[in-house]
C-alpha positions as CSV (number, residue, x, y, z in Angstrom):
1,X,103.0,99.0,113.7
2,X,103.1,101.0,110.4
3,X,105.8,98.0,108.8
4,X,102.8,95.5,110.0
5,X,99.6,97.5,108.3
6,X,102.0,98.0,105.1
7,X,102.8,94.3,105.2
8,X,98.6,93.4,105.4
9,X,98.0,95.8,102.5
10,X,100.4,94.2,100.3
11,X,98.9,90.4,101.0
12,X,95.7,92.3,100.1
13,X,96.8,93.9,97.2
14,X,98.3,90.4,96.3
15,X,95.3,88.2,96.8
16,X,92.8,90.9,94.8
17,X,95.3,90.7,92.2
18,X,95.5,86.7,92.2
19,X,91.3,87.1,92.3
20,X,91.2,89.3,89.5
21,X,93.5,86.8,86.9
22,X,91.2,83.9,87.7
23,X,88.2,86.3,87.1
24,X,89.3,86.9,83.5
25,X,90.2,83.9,82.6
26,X,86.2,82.6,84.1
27,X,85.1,85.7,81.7
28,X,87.0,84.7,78.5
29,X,85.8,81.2,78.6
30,X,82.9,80.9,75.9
31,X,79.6,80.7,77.4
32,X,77.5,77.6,76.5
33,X,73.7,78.4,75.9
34,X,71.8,76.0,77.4
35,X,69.5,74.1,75.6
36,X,65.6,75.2,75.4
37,X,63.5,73.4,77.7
38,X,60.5,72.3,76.7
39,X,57.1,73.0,78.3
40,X,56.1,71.2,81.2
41,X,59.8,70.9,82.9
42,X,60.3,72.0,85.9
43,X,62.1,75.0,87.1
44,X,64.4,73.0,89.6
45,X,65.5,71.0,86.8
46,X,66.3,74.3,84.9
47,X,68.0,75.8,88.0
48,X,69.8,72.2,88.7
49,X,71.5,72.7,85.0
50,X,72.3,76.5,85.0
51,X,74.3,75.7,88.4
52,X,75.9,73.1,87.2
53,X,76.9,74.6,84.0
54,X,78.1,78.0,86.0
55,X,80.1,75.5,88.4
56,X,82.2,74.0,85.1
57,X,82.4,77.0,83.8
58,X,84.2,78.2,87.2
59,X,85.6,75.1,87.7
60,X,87.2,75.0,84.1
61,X,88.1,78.7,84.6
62,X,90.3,77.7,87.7
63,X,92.2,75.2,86.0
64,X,93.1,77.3,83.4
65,X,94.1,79.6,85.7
66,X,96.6,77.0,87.3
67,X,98.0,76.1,84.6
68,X,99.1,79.7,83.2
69,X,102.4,80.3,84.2
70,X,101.4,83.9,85.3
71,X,99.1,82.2,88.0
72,X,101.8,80.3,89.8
73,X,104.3,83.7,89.5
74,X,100.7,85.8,91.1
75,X,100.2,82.9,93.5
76,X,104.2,82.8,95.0
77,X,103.7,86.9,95.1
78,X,101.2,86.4,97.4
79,X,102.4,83.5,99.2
80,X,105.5,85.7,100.0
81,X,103.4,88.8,100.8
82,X,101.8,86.7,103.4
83,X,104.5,85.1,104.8
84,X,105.7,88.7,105.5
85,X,102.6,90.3,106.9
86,X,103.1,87.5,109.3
87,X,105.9,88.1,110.2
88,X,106.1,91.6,110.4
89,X,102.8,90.8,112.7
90,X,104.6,88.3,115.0
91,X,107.8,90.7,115.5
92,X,105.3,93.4,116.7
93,X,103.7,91.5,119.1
94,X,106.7,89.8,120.5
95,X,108.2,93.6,120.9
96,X,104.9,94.5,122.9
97,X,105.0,91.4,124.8
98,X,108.8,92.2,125.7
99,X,108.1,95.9,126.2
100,X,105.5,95.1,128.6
101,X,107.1,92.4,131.0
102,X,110.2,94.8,131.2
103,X,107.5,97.4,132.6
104,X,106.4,95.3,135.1
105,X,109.9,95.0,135.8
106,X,111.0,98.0,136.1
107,X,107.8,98.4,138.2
108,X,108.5,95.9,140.5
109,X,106.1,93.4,139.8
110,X,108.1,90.7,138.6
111,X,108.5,89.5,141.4
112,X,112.3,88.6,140.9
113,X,115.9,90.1,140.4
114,X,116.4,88.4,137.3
115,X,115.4,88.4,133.8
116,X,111.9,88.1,132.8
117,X,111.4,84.2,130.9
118,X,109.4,84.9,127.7
């Protein structure tokens, strides 16, 4: 259990890590002002072009992000970390799962002399 919780906190670790180099590479992308609006336009308008202004900033961020060879390095780390946690996860349950039926063996409720099917 304590292999499968250590596995977890490494894909965590891993994916806040992979968060944080596409957040500084959002923050160091120059910030465009947007233009002043004149009186009389409407605040949806405003709001339309501040969204879409923030999503191609993000946007631009991302593909930054994907390019720099760091990224893809960060991005296998945590591909790995997760292929682990999985796993590690899958291994623990199968042991329950065999602990168990041997149990109800031993117990007498599996109904046969054999060995239990998983």
């Amino acid at each position: 259990m304590g292999d499968s919780r250590q596995a977890w906190d490494k894909v965590g670790e891993d994916l806040t890590e992979l968060g944080q180099h596409v957040k500084r590479h959002y923050q160091e992308r120059p910030e465009k002002p947007s233009p002043v609006q004149p009186e009389g336009r409407r605040k949806v308008d405003e709001a339309w072009r501040q969204l879409m202004a923030s999503l191609d900033n993000a946007f631009t961020a991302l593909g930054d992000a994907v390019r720099d060879p760091e990224f893809g390095q960060r991005s296998k780390q945590a591909a790995a970390s997760l292929t682990d946690a999985l796993s590690v996860t899958f291994s623990d349950v199968s042991e329950r799962i065999k602990a168990r039926q041997e149990g109800r063996q031993d117990k007498g409720e599996g109904g046969g002399s054999g060995p239990a099917s998983a």
